[in-house]
Backbone bond lengths (Angstrom), bond angles and torsions (degrees), N, CA, C in turn:
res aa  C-N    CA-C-N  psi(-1)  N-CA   C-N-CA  omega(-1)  CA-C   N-CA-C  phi
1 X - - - 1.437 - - 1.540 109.80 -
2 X 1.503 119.01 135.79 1.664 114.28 -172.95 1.635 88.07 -87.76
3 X 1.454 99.54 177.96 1.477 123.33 -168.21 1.326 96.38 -137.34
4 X 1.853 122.91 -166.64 0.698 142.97 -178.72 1.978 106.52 -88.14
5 X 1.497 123.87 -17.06 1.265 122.32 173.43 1.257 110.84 -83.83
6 X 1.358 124.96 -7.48 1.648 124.45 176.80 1.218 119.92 -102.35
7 X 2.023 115.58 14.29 1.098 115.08 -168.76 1.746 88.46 -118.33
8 X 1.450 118.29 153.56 1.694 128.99 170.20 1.568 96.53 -129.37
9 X 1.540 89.11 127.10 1.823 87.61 165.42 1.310 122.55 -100.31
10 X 1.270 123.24 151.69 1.527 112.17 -167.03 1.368 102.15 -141.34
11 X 1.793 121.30 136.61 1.545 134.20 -163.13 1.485 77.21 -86.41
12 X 1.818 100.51 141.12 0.894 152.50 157.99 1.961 120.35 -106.65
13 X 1.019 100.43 116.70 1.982 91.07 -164.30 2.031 89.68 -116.56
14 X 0.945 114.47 108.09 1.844 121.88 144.60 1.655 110.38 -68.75
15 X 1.003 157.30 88.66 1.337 159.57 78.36 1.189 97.44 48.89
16 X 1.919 108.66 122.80 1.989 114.31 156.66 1.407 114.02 -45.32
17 X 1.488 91.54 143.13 1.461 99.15 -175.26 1.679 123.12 88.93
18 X 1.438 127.33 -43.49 1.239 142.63 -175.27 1.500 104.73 -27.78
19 X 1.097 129.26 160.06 1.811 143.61 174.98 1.299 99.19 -133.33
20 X 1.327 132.87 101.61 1.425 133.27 145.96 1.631 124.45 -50.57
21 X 1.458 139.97 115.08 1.573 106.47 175.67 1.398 97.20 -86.32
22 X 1.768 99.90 -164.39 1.578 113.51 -170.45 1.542 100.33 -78.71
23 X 1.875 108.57 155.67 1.179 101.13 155.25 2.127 115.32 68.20
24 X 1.092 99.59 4.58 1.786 116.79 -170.91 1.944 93.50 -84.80
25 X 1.293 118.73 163.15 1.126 126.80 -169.66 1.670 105.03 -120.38
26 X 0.981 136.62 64.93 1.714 111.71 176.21 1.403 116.60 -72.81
27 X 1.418 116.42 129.95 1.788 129.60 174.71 1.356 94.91 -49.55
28 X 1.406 100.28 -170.58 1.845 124.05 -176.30 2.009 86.06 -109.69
29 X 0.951 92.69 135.35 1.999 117.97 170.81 1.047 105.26 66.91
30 X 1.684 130.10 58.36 1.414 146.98 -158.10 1.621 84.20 -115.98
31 X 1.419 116.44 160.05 0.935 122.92 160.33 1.324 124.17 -147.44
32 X 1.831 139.92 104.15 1.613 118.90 -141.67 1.193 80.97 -126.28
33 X 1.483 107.25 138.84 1.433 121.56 -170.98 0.977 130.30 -88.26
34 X 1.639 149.79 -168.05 1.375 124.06 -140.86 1.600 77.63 -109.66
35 X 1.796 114.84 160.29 1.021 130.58 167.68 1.807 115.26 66.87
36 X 1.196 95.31 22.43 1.751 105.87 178.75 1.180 118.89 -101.23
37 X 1.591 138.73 153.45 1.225 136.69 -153.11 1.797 85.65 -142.36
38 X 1.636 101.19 114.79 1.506 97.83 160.49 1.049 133.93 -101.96
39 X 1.183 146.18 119.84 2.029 148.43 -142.66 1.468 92.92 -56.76
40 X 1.541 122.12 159.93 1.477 119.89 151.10 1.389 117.04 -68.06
41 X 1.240 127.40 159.15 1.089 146.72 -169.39 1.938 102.73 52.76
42 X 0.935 139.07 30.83 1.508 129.19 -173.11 1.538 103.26 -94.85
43 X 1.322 123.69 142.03 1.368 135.89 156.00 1.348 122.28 -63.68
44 X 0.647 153.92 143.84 1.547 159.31 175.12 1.435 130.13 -124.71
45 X 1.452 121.11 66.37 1.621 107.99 -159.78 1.490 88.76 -100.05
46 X 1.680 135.81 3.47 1.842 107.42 -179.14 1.690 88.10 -130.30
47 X 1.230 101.10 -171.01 1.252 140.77 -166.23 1.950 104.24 -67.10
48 X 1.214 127.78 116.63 1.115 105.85 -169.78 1.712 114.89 -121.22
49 X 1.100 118.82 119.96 1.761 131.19 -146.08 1.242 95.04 -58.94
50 X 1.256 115.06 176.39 1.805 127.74 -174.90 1.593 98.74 -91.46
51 X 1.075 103.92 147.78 1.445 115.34 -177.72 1.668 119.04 28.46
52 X 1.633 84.31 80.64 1.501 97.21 171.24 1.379 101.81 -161.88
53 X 1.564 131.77 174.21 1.350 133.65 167.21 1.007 98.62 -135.09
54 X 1.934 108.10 150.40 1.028 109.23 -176.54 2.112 98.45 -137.49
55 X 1.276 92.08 -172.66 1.826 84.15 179.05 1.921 103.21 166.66
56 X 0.990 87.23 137.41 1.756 100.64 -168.47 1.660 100.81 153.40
57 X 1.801 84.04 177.86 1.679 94.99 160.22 1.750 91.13 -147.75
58 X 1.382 103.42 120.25 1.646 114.44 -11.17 1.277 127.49 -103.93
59 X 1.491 151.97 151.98 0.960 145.87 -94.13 1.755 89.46 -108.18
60 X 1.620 94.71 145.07 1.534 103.58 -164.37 1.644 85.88 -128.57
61 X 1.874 108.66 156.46 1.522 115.74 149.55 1.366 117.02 -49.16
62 X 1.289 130.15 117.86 1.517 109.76 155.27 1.636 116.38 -128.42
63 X 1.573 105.99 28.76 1.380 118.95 161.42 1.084 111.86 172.05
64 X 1.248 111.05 153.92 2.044 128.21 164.84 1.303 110.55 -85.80
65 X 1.297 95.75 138.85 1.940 83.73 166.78 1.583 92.21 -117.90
66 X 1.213 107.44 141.02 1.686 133.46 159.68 1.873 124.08 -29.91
């Protein structure tokens, strides 16, 4: 049976501005940058740049916004 010594917690940061969609997955030590829009249903296992959207699995750039 695990315990509380087999567990590590890890910061997760949403960024001002950020858009979560529905149903989206963010990993553990993600970091989505300010003014970013993540697709519904998208995976999220990296780091996701400031002002951009992304969406897939797993979740890719597929634009900047201005």
């Amino acid at each position: 049976m695990q315990s509380e010594v087999d567990w590590k917690v890890v910061e997760t940061f949403i960024k001002k501005g950020a858009s979560v969609g529905s149903s989206s997955t963010i990993m553990c030590g993600v970091t989505i940058g300010e003014n970013s829009i993540i697709g519904a249903g998208a995976v999220v296992t990296k780091d996701v740049p400031p002002n951009s959207i992304v969406a897939g699995v797993p979740a890719k750039v597929i634009k900047k916004l201005k």
